[in-house]
N, C-alpha and C positions, 0 to 999 in steps of 0.2 A: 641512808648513807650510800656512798658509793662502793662499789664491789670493791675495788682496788686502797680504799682509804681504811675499808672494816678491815681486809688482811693483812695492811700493813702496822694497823693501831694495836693488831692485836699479837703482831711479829713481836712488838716492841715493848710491849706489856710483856708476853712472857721469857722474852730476853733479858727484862729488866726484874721480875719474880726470882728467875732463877740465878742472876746475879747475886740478888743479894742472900739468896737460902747461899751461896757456895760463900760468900760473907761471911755469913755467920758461921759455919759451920767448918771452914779454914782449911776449904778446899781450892784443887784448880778451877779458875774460872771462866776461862775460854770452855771446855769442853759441855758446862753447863749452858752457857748462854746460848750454843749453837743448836743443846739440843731442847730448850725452852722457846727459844725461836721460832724453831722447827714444829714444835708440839702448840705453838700459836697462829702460826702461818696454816697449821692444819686445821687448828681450831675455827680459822676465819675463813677456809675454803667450804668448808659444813656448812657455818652458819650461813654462808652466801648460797651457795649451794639448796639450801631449803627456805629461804625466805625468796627466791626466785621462782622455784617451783610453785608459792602458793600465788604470785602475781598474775 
């Protein structure tokens, strides 16, 4: 996958994770998604980050 497609897949994954826990759980939503977002967008810069290193 590309560098830029794995960070963005994975922005929107955990934007869309923590959507729905603030769903369920009948909280505000905004504040969650930005920082699920965030916490994916980080998670996809790692994983590009060490699967480059081993190429």
């Amino acid at each position: 996958m590309k560098e830029k497609t794995l960070v963005s897949a994975l922005a929107l994954i955990g934007s869309l994770a923590s959507y729905y826990y603030s769903k369920a759980h009948h909280k505000d939503v905004v504040p969650y998604m930005m920082i699920g977002g965030f916490i994916g967008a980080w998670a996809g810069e790692i994983i590009t980050q060490v699967s480059t290193k081993k190429k």
